[in-house]
C-alpha positions as CSV (number, residue, x, y, z in Angstrom):
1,X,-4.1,31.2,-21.0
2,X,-7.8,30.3,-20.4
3,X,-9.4,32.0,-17.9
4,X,-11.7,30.0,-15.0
5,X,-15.3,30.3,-14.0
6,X,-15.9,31.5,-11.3
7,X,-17.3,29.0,-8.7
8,X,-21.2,29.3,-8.2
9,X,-22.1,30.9,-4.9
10,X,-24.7,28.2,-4.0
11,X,-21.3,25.6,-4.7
12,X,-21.1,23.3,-1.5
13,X,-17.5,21.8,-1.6
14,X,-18.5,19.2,0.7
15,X,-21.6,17.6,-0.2
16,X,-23.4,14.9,1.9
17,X,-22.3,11.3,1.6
18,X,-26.0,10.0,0.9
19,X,-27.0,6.7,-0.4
20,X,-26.0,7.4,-4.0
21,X,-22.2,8.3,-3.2
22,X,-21.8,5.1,-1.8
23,X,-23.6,3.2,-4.4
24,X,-21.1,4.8,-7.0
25,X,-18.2,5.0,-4.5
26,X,-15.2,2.8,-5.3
27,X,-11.9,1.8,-3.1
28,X,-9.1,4.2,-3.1
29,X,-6.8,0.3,-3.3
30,X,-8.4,-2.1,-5.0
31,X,-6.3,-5.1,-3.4
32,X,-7.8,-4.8,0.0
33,X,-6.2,-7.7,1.3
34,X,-2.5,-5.7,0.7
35,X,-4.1,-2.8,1.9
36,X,-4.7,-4.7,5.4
37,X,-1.1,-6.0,5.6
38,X,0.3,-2.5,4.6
39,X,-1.5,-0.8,7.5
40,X,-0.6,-2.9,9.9
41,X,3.3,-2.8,8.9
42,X,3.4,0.0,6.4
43,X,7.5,-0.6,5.9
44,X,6.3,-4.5,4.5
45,X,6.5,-4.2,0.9
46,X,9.4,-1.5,1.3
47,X,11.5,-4.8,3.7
48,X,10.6,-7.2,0.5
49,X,12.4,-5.0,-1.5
50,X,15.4,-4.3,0.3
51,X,16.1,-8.0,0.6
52,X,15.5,-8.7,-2.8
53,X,18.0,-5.8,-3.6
54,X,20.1,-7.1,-1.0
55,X,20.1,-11.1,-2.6
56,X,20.6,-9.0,-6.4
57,X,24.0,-7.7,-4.6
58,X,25.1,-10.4,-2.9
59,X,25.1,-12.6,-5.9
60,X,22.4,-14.9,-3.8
61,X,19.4,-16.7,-5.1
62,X,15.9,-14.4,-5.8
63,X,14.1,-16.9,-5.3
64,X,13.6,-16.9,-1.2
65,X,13.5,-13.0,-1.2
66,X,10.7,-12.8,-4.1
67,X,8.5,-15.5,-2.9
68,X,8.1,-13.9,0.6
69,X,7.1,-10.7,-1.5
70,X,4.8,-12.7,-3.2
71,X,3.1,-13.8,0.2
72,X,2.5,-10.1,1.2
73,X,-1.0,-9.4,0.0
74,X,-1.9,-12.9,1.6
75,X,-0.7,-11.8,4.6
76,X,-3.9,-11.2,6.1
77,X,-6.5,-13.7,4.5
């Protein structure tokens, strides 16, 4: 087992946000224009889903069901 430093009194777990962290700083999501549509109806891509499932069961065509996942991340543009 390896055994841990101890952390250095001076150690500030929450630094500043200054100019440089947000120069280096990247998105958490990268497709922001999902990231729009899943906030304002976070139970979107989990709907798409269900009815694609759903079709899948039923024997019905994918098609309808899988383009209107498709359409998601455009949602908002």
């Amino acid at each position: 087992m390896n055994t841990r430093k101890d952390i250095p009194t001076d150690h500030d777990e929450n630094p500043p946000l200054d100019a440089d962290f947000f120069d280096e700083a990247r998105p958490a999501f990268e497709n922001t224009a999902l990231m729009q549509v899943l906030l304002k109806d976070p139970s979107a891509l989990e709907n798409a889903l269900r009815q694609i499932v759903e079709a899948h069961d039923a024997g019905d065509p994918l098609e309808g069901p899988i383009s209107k996942a498709r359409a998601i991340p455009h949602a908002a543009e």
